[in-house]
C-alpha positions as CSV (number, residue, x, y, z in Angstrom):
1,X,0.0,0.0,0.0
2,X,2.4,2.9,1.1
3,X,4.3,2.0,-2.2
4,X,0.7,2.7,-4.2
5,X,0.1,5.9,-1.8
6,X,-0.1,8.2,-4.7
7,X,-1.7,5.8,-7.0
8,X,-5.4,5.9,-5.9
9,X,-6.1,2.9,-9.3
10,X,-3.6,1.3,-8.1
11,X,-4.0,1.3,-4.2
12,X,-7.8,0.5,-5.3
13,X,-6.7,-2.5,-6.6
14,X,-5.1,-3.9,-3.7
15,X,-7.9,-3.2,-1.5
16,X,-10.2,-4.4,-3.7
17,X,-8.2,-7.6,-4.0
18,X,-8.7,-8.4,-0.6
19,X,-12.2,-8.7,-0.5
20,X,-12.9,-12.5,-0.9
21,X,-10.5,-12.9,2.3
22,X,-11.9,-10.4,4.2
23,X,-14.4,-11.8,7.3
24,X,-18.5,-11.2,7.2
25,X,-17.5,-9.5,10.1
26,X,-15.2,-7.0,8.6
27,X,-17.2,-3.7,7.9
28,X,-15.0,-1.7,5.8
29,X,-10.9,-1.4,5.0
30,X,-9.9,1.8,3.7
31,X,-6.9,3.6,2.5
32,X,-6.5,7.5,3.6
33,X,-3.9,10.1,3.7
34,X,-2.3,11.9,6.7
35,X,-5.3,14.9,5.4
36,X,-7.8,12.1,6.0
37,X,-8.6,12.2,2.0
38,X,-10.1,8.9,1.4
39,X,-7.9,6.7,-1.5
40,X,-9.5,3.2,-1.6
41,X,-11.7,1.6,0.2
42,X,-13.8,-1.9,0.2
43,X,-17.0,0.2,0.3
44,X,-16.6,2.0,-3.1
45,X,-19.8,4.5,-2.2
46,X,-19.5,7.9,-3.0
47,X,-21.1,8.7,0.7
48,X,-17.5,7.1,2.0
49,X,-15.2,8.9,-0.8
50,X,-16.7,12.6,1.2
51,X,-15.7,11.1,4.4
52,X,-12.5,12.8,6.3
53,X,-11.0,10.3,8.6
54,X,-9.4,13.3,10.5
55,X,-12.8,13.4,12.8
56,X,-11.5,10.0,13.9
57,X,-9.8,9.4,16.8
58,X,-7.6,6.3,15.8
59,X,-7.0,8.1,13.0
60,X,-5.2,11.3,14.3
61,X,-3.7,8.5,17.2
62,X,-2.2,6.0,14.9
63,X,-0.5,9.3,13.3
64,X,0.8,11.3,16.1
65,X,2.2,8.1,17.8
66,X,3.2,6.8,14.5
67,X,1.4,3.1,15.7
68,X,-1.6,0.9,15.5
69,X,-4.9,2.7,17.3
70,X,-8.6,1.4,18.3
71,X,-11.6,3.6,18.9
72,X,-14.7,1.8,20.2
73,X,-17.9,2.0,20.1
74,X,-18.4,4.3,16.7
75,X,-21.4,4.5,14.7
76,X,-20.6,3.8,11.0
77,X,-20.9,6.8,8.7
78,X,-21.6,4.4,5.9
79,X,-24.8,2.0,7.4
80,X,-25.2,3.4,11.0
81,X,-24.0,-0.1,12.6
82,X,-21.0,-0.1,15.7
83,X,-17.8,-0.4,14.6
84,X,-14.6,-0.8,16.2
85,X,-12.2,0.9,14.2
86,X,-8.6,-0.1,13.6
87,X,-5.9,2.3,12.7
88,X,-2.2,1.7,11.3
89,X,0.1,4.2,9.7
90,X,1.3,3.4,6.2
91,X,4.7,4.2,5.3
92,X,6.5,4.3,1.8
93,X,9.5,2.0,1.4
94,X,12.2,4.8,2.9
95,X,10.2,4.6,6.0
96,X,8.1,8.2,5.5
97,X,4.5,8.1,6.8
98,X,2.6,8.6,3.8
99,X,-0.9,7.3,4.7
100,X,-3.8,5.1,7.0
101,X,-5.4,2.2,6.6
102,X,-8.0,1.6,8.5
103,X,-10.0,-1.4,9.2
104,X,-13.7,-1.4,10.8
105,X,-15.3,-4.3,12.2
106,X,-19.2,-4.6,13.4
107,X,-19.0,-4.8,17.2
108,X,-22.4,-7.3,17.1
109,X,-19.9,-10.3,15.5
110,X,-17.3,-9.5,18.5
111,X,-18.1,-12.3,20.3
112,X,-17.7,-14.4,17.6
113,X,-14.4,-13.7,16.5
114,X,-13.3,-13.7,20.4
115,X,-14.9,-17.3,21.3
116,X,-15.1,-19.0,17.7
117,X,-15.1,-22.3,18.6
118,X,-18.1,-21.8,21.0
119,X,-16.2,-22.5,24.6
120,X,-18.8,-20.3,26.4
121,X,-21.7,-22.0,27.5
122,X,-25.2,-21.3,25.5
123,X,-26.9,-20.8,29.1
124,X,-24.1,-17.7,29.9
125,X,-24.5,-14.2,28.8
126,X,-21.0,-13.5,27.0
127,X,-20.1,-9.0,27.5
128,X,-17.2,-6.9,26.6
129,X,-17.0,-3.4,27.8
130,X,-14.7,-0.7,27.7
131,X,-12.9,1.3,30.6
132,X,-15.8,3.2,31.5
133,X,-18.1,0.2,30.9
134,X,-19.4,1.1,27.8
135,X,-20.8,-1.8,26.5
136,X,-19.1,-3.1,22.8
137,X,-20.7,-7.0,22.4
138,X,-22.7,-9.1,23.8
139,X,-23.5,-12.4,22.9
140,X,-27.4,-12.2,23.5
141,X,-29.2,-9.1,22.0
142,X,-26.2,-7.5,20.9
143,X,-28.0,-4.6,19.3
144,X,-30.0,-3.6,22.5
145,X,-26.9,-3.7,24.4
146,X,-23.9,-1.9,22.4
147,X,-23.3,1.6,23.1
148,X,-25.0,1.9,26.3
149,X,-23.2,2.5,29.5
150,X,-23.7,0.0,32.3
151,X,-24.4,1.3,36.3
152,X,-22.2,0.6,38.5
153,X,-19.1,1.0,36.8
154,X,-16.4,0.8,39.8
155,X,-18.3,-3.3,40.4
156,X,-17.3,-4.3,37.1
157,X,-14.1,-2.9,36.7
158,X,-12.9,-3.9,40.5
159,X,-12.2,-7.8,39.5
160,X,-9.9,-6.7,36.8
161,X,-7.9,-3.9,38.4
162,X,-5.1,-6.6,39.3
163,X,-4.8,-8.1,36.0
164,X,-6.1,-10.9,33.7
165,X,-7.8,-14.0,34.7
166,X,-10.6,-15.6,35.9
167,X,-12.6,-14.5,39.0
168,X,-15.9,-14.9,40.2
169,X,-17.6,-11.8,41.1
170,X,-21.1,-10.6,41.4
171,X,-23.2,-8.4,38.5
172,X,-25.2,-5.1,39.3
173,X,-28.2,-7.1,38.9
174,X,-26.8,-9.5,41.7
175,X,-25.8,-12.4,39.0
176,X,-22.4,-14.1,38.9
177,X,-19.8,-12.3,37.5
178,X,-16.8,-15.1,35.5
179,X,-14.2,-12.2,34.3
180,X,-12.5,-14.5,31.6
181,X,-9.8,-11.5,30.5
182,X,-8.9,-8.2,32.1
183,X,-6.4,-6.4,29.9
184,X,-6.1,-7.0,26.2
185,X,-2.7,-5.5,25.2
186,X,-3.8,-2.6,23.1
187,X,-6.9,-1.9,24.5
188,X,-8.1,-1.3,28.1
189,X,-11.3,-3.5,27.5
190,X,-13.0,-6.0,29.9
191,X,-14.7,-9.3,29.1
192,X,-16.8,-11.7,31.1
193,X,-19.1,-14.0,31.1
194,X,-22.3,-14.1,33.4
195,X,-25.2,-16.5,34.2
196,X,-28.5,-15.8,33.3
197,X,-31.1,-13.9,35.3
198,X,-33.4,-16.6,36.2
C-alpha cells in the first residue's frame, strides 16, 4: 500500500483484492492520507469517498504516535451499525509516513471472532465493555446492548484492576460475574461471562 500511496487505481486494486479474504465480520478497509482524503476503500460508495477520517480518533492516534490505534464503540458513517475501528500508519518503502489504513469491524460479530469455537456456554450471557463500561458485544441481544453504558461501573471494573484472569464476582443485577480476560494488550477492555437472570 504505502508503495501505491499516490496511486489511488492502483491502491484500489489492492484493497479491492482483498475482499474474498476479508471476514463477514469485517465492515470496511480503507486507504487515507495523513489529510484524512479517502484513496480506496472496500466500500466504493461515494457517501465514504466525502468522508474525512481526521474526525476519527484512531485516525489522528495511529499518526501522532506513529502506531496501531482502536476507537470503540463508533457508529458507522456508511450503514449506521457499531464499529470498532482499527488504525495503522502506512509508510512508503524509505520509511516516511505517507498514509492510514484503516479497518472497521461490526461490534455485534465481536463475540464471535473472540470465542469462535463456541467455549462459552449457551446458558451464559457473554459481554465486553470498555474502561468506563461502555458496553461493545454481547452475545445475546447485541443490538440492545452496544453503546449503552452500564451502572455501577467501579463493580465491574474492580475484579480486573489486578490483571487478567478468571474471578468470580457478582453483576449489578446480583448475578455471577466469570471475568475471563482483564487487559487485552492494546486496548483497556473488559470481558466476562455471566449466568443468566433466572
Amino acid at each position: 500500500i504505502g508503495a501505491n500511496i499516490g496511486d489511488a487505481a492502483a491502491a484500489g486494486t489492492l484493497v479491492q483484492n482483498m475482499r474474498n479474504n476479508v471476514p463477514t465480520s469485517v465492515n470496511n478497509i480503507a486507504v487515507w492520507t495523513l489529510a484524512g482524503q479517502n484513496i480506496a476503500s472496500l466500500d466504493r460508495s461515494e457517501l465514504v469517498r466525502r468522508f474525512n477520517a481526521t474526525s476519527r480518533r484512531s485516525f489522528r492516534e495511529a499518526i501522532e504516535r506513529q502506531a496501531f490505534a482502536i476507537e470503540a464503540p463508533l457508529i458507522s458513517r456508511g450503514n449506521g451499525e457499531y464499529i470498532a475501528m482499527f488504525s495503522r500508519p502506512v509508510f512508503d518503502g524509505t520509511g516516511q509516513m505517507v498514509g492510514v489504513i484503516t479497518m472497521s469491524m461490526r461490534l455485534k460479530d465481536l463475540i464471535g471472532q473472540l470465542d469462535p469455537n463456541r467455549h462459552i456456554a449457551s446458558d451464559m450471557v457473554a459481554s465486553v465493555v470498555d474502561r468506563n463500561a461502555v458496553v461493545l458485544a454481547r452475545s445475546i441481544d447485541p443490538g440492545l446492548w452496544i453503546g449503552k453504558q452500564l451502572p455501577q461501573v467501579d463493580r465491574i471494573k474492580e475484579p480486573c484492576a489486578k490483571g487478567s484472569g478468571a474471578r468470580e464476582s457478582t453483576g449489578i443485577a446480583g448475578q455471577k460475574l466469570y471475568p475471563v480476560h482483564c487487559a487485552a494488550s492494546q486496548v483497556d477492555w473488559t470481558g466476562y461471562a455471566a449466568e443468566p437472570l433466572s
